[in-house]
Wavefront OBJ file of the C-alpha trace (Angstrom):
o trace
v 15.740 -60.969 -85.179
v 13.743 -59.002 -82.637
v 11.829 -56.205 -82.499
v 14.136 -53.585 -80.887
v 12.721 -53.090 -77.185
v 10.993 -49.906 -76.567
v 11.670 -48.347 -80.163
v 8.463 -47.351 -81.664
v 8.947 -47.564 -84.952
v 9.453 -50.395 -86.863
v 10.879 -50.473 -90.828
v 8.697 -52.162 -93.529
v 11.879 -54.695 -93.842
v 11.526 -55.665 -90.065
v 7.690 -56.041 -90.487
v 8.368 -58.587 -93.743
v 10.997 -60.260 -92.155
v 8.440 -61.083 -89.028
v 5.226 -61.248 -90.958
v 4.584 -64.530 -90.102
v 5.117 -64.363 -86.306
v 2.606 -65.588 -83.663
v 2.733 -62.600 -81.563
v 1.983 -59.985 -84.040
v -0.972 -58.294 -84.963
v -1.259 -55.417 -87.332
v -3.605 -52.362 -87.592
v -4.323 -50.563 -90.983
v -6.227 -47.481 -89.921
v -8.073 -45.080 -92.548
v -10.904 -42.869 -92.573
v -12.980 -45.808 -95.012
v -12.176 -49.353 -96.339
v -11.405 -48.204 -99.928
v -7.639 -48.284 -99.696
v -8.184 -51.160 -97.222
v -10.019 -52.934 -99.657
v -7.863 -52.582 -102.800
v -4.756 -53.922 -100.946
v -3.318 -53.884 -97.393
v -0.471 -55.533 -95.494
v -1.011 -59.399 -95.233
v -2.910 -60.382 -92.028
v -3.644 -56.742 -91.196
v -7.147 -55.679 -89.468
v -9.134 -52.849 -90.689
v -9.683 -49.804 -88.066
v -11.830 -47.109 -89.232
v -10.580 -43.980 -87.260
v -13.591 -42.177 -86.198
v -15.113 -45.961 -84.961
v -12.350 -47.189 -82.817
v -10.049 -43.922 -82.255
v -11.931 -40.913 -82.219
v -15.758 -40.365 -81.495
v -18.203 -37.800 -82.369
v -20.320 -36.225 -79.813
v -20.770 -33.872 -77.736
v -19.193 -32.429 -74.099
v -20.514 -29.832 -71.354
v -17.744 -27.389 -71.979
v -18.276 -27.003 -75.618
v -22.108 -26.937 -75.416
v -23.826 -28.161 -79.002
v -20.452 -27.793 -80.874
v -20.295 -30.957 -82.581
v -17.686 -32.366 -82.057
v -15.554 -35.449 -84.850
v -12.509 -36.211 -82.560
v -13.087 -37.178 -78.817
v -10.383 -39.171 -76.922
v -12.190 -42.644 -76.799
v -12.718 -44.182 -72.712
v -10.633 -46.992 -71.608
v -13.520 -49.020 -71.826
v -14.231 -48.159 -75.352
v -10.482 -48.525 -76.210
v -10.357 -52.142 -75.110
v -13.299 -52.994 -77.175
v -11.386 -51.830 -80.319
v -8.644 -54.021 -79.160
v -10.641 -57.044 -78.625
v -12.346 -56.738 -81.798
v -8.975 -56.397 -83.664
v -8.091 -59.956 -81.567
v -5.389 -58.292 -79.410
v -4.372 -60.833 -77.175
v -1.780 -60.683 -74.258
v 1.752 -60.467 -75.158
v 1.593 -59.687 -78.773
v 3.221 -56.596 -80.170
v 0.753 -54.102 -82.498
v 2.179 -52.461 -85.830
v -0.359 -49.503 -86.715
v 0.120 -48.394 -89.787
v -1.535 -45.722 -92.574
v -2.736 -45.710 -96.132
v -3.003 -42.025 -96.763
v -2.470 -39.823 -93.776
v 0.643 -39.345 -93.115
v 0.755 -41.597 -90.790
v -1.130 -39.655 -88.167
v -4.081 -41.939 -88.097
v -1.820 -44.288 -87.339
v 0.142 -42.662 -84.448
v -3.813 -41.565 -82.712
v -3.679 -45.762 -82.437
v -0.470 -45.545 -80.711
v -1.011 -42.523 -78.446
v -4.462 -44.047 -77.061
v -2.818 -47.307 -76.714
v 0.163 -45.738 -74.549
v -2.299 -43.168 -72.901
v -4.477 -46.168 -71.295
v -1.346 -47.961 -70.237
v -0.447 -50.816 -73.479
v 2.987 -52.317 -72.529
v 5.076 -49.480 -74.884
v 7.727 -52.059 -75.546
v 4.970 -53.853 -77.590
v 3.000 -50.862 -79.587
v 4.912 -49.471 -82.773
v 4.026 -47.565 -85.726
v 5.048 -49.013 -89.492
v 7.478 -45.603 -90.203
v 6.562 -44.385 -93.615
v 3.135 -46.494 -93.560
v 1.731 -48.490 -96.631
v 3.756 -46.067 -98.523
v 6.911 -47.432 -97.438
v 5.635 -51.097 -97.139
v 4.911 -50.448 -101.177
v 8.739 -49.182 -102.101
v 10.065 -52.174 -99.980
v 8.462 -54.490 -102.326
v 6.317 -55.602 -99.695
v 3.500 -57.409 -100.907
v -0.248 -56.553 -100.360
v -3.818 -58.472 -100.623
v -7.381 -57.924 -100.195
v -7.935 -61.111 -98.118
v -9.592 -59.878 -94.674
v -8.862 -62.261 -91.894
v -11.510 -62.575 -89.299
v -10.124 -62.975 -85.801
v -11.691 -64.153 -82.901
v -13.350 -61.325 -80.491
v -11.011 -61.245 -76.951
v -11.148 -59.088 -73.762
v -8.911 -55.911 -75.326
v -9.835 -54.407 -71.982
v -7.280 -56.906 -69.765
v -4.492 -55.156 -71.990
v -4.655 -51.643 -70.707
v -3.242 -50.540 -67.241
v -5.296 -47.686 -66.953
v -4.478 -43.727 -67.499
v -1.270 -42.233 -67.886
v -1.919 -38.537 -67.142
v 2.012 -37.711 -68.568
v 0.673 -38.172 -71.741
v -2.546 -36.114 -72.191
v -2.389 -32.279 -71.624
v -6.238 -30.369 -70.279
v -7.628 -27.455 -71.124
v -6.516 -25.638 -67.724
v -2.609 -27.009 -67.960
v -2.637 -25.519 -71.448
v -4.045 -22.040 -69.997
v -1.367 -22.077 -67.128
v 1.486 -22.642 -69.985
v -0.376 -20.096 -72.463
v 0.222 -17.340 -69.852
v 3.883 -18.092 -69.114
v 4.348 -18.026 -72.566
v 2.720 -15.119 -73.398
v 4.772 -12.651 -70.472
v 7.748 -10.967 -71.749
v 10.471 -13.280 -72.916
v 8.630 -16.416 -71.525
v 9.313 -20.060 -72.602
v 8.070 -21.337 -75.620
v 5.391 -23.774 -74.123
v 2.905 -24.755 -76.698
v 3.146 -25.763 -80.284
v 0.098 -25.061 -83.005
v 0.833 -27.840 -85.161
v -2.049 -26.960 -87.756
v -2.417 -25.242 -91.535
v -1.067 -22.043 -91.010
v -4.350 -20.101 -92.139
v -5.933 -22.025 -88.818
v -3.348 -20.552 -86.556
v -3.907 -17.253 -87.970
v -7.530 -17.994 -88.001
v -8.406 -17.214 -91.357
v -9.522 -21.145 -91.576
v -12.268 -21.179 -88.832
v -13.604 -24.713 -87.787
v -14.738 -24.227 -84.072
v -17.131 -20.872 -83.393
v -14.164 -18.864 -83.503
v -10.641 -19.099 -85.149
v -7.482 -18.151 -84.237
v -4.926 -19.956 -81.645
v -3.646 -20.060 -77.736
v -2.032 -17.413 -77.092
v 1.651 -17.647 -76.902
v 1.301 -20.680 -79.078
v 4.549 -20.891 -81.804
v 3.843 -22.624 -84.848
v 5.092 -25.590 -87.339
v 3.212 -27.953 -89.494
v 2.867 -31.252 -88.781
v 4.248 -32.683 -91.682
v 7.587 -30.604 -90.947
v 8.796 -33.490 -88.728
v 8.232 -36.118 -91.590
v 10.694 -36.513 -94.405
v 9.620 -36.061 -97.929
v 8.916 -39.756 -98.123
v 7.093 -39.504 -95.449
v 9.010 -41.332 -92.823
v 9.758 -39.483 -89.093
v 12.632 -37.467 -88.679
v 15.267 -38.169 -86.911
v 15.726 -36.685 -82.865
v 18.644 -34.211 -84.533
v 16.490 -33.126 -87.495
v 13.627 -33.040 -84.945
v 15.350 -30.593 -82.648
v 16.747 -28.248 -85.763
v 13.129 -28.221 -86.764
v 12.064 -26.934 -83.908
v 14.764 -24.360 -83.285
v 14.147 -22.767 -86.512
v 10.545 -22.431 -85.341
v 11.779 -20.362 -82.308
v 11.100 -22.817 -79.812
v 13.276 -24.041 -77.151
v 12.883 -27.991 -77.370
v 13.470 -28.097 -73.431
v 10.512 -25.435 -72.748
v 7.800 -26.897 -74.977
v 5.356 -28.489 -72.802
v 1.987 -29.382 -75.461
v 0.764 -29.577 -79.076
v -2.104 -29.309 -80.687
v -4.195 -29.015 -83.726
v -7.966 -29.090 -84.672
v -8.644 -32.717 -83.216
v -5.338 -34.025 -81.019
v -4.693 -36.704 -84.620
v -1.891 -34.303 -86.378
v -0.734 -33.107 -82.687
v -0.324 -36.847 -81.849
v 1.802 -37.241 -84.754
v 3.913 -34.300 -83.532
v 3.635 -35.802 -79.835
v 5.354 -39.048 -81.351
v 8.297 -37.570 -82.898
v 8.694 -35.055 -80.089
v 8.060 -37.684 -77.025
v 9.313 -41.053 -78.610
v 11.481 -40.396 -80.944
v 13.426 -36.831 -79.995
v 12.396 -37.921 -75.956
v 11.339 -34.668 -75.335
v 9.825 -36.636 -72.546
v 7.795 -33.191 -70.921
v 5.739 -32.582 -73.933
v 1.774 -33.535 -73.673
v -0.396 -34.245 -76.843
v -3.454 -31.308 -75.506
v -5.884 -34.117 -77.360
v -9.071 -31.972 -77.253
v -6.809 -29.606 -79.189
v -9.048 -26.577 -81.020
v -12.045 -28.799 -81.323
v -12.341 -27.679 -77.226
v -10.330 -24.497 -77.045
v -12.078 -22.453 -79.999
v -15.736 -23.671 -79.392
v -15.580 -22.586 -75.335
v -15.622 -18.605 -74.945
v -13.984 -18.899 -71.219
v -10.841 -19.501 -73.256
v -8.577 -16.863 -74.433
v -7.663 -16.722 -78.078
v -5.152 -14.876 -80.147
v -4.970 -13.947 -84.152
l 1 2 3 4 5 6 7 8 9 10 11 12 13 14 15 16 17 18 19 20 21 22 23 24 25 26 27 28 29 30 31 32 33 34 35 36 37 38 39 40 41 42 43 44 45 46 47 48 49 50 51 52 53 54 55 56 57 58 59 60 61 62 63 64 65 66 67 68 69 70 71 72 73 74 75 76 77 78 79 80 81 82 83 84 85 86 87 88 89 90 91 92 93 94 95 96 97 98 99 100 101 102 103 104 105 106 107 108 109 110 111 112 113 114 115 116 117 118 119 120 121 122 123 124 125 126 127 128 129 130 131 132 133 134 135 136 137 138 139 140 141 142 143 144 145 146 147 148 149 150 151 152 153 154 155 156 157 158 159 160 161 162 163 164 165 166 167 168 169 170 171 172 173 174 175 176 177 178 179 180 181 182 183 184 185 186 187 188 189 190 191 192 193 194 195 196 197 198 199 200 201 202 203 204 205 206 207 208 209 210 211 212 213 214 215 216 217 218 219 220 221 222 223 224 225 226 227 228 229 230 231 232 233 234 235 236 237 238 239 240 241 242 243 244 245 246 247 248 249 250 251 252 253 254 255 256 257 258 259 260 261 262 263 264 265 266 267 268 269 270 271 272 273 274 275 276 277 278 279 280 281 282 283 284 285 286 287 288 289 290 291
C-alpha cells in the first residue's frame, strides 16, 4: 500500500502498516523531550519547536519586542532537516504529543513554504494521541541518524504560502468598508481578539478580522475536520470561505494549523498563513488595531 499522493495526512494505521519502510522518516515535535522521552513512535526523531521551527529574536519593525516565534531561513530549515537525516526521496510524518497537532503542522508549513516535494510531507492526523488508540506501539529508544545536507531538499520560497504585514493591511481595509469580504481570520483565545489577553505592547486584533478558534476545525478527538465540516465551520463564523485570504494568531503555530485544514485539506487554495501573526502586528504602532 502507498501513501496516497499529495494527501497530507496520513492515519496512525497507514503509518503502522509502513513503519518499517526505507523511505520514511518521522518527526515528533514538542516544546521539551519529556513526552519524547517517556514514549514516542518507533524510529521517530525528536524536534524541539522553538530549536528547529521557530526562533526567538528580534526584527527592525518590532524594535526590542522579544520575540518566541520567527519563521526560521531556508538555510536554517535545511539544517533541521539534515540533522533529523532527511535524505532525498523519503516522505516525512510530523507528528504531536500534546498540541493539538499544531506543532506539528508549523513542521509541515515551513517544509512546504521553502519548497519540500508536498507529495512527500504529511502530518500523523490525530498525533500520538491517535497513534495510542490505534494500539500503536511506543518506545523510548532514540535512534541516532547520520547528519545529511537537509538544505539540497528545499526548492526555495513559495510566496503563495506566507502572507506580510502590508498584504494583511491591504485585506484589513477591504474588509473593514461597508459590506466588504471577509478576508482575515483571528484564529486565537477569544479574550486575545478582544484584547483583554495582551501579549505584544498592545492587544486587540486587525481590523476587519472575523474570528474562530483554532481547535474549531479539529474534532473532539482531535483529528482535522473534514473540507464539508471545514466550510460549515466557517460559515457559521460569518465568513465567506471563497473571500478569506489569511490567518493568524499570536505566533503563525495555531494559524498554521488553521492554514492546513483551510489550504490542504478544504483547498481553500487563496488563503495565506500571515506567520508573523500578532507577535509583529501588535508590537509595531504603524499598524492599525481594533478591540
Amino acid at each position: 500500500m502507498n501513501a496516497p499522493e499529495q494527501q497530507p495526512l496520513v492515519s496512525a494505521e497507514w503509518l503502522a502498516a509502513h513503519l518499517s519502510d526505507g523511505d520514511l522518516r518521522i518527526v515528533h515535535v514538542a516544546l521539551d523531550r519529556k513526552g519524547y522521552d517517556e514514549g514516542h513512535i518507533p524510529g521517530a526523531i525528536f524536534s524541539d519547536l522553538h530549536v528547529d521551527l521557530a526562533k526567538t529574536g528580534t526584527r527592525p519593525e518590532t524594535g526590542s519586542a522579544k520575540r518566541q516565534y520567527l519563521v526560521p531561513t531556508i538555510g536554517e530549515t535545511g539544517d533541521a532537516l539534515g540533522r533529523w537525516g532527511a535524505r532525498p526521496r523519503e516522505r516525512i510524518v510530523f507528528y504531536d504529543d500534546a498540541g493539538l497537532n499544531r506543532w506539528a503542522v508549523r513542521g509541515y508549513w515551513l517544509l512546504r513554504l521553502y519548497g519540500f516535494p508536498p507529495a512527500r510531507a504529511h502530518v500523523l492526523d490525530g498525533g500520538l494521541a491517535a497513534w495510542k488508540k490505534a494500539a500503536g506501539a511506543t518506545t523510548a529508544d532514540e535512534p541516532r541518524p547520520e547528519p545529511t545536507d537537509g538544505g539540497a531538499l528545499l526548492a526555495g520560497m513559495d510566496a503563495s504560502l506566507i502572507a506580510t504585514a502590508d498584504e494583511v493591511l491591504d485585506w484589513s481595509r477591504e474588509a473593514s468598508a461597508a459590506d466588504g469580504p471577509t478576508r482575515i481570520l483571528d484564529v486565537r483565545m477569544i479574550d486575545e481578539y478582544l484584547g483583554t489577553d495582551v501579549r505584544a505592547a498592545r492587544g486587540g486584533r486587525v481590523p476587519g478580522a472575523r474570528h474562530r478558534l483554532f481547535s474549531d476545525f479539529l474534532t473532539p478527538d482531535g483529528r482535522v475536520r473534514s473540507a464539508a465540516e471545514t466550510l460549515t465551520v466557517l460559515e457559521a463564523s460569518g465568513v465567506e470561505p471563497g473571500e478569506l485570504r489569511a490567518v493568524y494568531c499570536q505566533g503563525g503555530v495555531r494559524a498554521a494549523l488553521a492554514w492546513f485544514v483551510l489550504h490542504e485539506v478544504a483547498g481553500l487554495s487563496g488563503v495565506r498563513n500571515y506567520a508573523e501573526s500578532w507577535e509583529e502586528w501588535g508590537n509595531r504602532p504603524d499598524l492599525p488595531i481594533e478591540k
